[in-house]
N, C-alpha and C positions, 0 to 999 in steps of 0.2 A: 663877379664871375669866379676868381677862384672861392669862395665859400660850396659857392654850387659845387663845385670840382669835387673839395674835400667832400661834400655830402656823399654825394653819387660812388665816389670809392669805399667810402664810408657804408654805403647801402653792399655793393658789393661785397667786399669782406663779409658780412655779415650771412648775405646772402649763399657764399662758398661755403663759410662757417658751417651753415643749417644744411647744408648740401652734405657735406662730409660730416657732419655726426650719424645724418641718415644712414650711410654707406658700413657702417662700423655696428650698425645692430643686426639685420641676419641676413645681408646681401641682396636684400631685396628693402630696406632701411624701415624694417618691421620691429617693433620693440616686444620682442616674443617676454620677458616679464612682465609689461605692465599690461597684455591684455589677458581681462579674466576670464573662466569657464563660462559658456552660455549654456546651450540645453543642446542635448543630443538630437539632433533632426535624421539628418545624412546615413546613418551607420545603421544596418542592419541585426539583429541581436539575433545570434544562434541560441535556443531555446534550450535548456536544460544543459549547458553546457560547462565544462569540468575548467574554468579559468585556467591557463596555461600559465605557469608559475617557473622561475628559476633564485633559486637560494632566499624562495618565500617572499620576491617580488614579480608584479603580471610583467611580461613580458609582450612588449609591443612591437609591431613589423610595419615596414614598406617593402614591398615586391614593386620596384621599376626598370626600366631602360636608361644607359647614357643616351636614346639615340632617339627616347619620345620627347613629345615638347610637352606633352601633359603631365611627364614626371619631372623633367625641367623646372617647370613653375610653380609646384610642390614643394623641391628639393631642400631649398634652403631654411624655407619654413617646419619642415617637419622637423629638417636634422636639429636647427637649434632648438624646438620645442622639446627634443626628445633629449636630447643635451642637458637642457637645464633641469630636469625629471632626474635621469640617472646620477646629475650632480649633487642632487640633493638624497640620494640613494633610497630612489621611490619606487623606480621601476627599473625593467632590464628592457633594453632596444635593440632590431636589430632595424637598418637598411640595405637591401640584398639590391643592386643592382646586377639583373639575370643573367645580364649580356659578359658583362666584366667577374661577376662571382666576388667583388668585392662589396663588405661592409661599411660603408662611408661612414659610418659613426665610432670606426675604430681608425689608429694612426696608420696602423698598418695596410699593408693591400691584398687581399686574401685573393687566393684562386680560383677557389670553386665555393656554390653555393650546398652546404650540408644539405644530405637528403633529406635528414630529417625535417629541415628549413623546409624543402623543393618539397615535400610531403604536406605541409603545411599550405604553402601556395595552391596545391592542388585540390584541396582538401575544399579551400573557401574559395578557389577561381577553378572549376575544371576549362574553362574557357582558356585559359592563359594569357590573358588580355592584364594590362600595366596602366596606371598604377593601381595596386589591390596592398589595404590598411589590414592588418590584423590584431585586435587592441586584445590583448587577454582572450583570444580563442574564442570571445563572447560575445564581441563587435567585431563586424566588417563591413568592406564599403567597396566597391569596384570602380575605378575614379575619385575625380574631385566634386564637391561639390559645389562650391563655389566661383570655380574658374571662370564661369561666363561674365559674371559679376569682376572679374579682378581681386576677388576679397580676399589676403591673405589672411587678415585680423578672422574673419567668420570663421577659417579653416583652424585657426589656431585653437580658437574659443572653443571649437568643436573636439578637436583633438584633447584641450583639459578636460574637457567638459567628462570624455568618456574616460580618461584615466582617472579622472576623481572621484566616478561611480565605481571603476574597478576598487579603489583603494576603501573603500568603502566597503566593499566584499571580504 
């Protein structure tokens, strides 16, 4: 009996262990480095369109809500996707939440969202409908596409997928 005992703790820990590494990749216990680029499905290409650039990297957007649940389930996956992009100083990111006017992928809390940003949103959602992706002015997307599915990994895959075509330009 106790061998059992020590097993079953034994499984436990183990079991916490795996619990909590998950929680430590991007809050949703997504391991946004080791999933790769797949193929662009999701994201719409505006046709002849002049890549939107800042200090000669594409510059990519999320326009959402604190208060949707569709940007919600996004949130975590894009920021760190777009985290580990700019860390490697690939691209320039913003995440505009509309409601608060702050950037989540800065430290700071901004207060209003730039016109020139809200210009933007406008530009590729005249609807104003949340969440809307803006990858390089050359892709967009209105929603997720994945969501019904639960698939963060798809959504990720997708998001390299079009920053990798940008960088390629």
């Amino acid at each position: 009996m106790p061998g059992r005992k020590i097993l079953f703790i034994g499984i436990l820990l183990i079991a916490l262990f795996v619990l909590l590494m998950g929680c430590v990749q991007d809050g949703n216990g997504t391991d946004t480095n080791s999933i790769a680029p797949t193929s662009i499905k999701s994201f719409s290409k505006m046709e002849n369109a002049q890549v939107c650039m800042e200090n000669g990297k594409p510059v990519v957007r999320l326009f959402s809500t604190t208060w949707c649940p569709h940007c919600k389930w996004i949130k975590d996956a894009f920021d760190s996707t777009m985290k580990e992009y700019t860390a490697q100083g690939k691209i320039i990111a913003y995440h505009w939440e509309l409601d608060t006017g702050d950037n989540t992928l800065t430290p700071e809390a901004e207060g209003a969202v730039p016109a020139s940003e809200s210009a933007i949103y406008k530009q590729f959602n005249p609807e104003g409908t949340v969440p809307t992706f803006v990858f390089g002015c050359e892709y967009y997307r209105i929603g997720n596409a994945y969501e019904s599915q639960n698939d963060l990994k798809a959504e990720i895959g997708e998001f390299k997928a079009v920053i990798e075509e940008l960088l390629k330009g």
